[in-house]
C-alpha positions in Angstrom: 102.8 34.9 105.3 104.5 35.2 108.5 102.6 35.6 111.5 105.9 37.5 112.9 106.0 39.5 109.4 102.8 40.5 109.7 102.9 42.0 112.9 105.9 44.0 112.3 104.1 45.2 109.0 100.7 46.1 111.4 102.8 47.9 114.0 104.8 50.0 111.2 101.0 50.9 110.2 100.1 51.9 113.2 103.6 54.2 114.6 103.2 55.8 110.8 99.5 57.1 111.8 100.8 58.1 115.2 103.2 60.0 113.9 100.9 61.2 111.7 98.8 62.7 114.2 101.4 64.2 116.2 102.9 65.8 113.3 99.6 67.5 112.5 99.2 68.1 116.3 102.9 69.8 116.7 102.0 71.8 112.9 98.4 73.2 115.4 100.8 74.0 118.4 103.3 75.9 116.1 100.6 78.2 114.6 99.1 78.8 117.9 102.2 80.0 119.4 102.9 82.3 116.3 99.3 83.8 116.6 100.0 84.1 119.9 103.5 85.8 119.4 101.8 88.2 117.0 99.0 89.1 119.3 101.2 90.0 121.8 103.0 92.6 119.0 100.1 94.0 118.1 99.1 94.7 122.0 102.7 96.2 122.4 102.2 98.6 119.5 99.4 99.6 120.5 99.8 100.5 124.2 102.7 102.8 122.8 101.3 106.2 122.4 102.3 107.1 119.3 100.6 108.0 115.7 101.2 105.9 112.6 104.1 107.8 111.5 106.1 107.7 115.0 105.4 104.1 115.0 107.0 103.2 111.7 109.5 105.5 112.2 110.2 103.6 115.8 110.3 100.0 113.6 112.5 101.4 110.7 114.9 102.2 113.5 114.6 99.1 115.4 115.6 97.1 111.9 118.2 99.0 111.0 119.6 98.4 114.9 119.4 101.7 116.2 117.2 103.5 118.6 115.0 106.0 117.7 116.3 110.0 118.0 113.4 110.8 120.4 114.2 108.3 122.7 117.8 108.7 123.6 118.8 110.7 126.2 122.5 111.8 126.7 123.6 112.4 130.8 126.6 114.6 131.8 128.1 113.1 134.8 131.4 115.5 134.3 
């Protein structure tokens, strides 16, 4: 065959495993960030001082979009 061909054909080889690589590489990167992400959740939650109960209650309220009763403070500047 062509020598030309035959390099072309050799360099698609090799940019496929590159991008192999750096595929499985970006994949590693993405789960450490979410692991990360998550770790820093859990030490959130847990530096709040609350029991189980307040602390569902308190993520309930932060999916529907509101706050939380016990947080919200109402000030009379009048």
């Amino acid at each position: 065959m062509n020598p030309k061909y035959q390099k072309v054909l050799s360099d698609i080889e090799k940019a496929e495993k590159k991008k192999s690589e750096i595929e499985g590489q970006l994949k590693e990167l993405y789960d450490k960030k979410t692991e990360l992400e998550n770790l820093e959740i859990i030490n959130t939650v847990r530096s709040m001082v609350m029991d189980k109960d307040q602390i569902m209650a308190f993520l309930s309220s932060m999916k529907g979009g509101t706050k939380p009763a016990e947080n919200t403070e109402v000030i009379d500047n009048a």
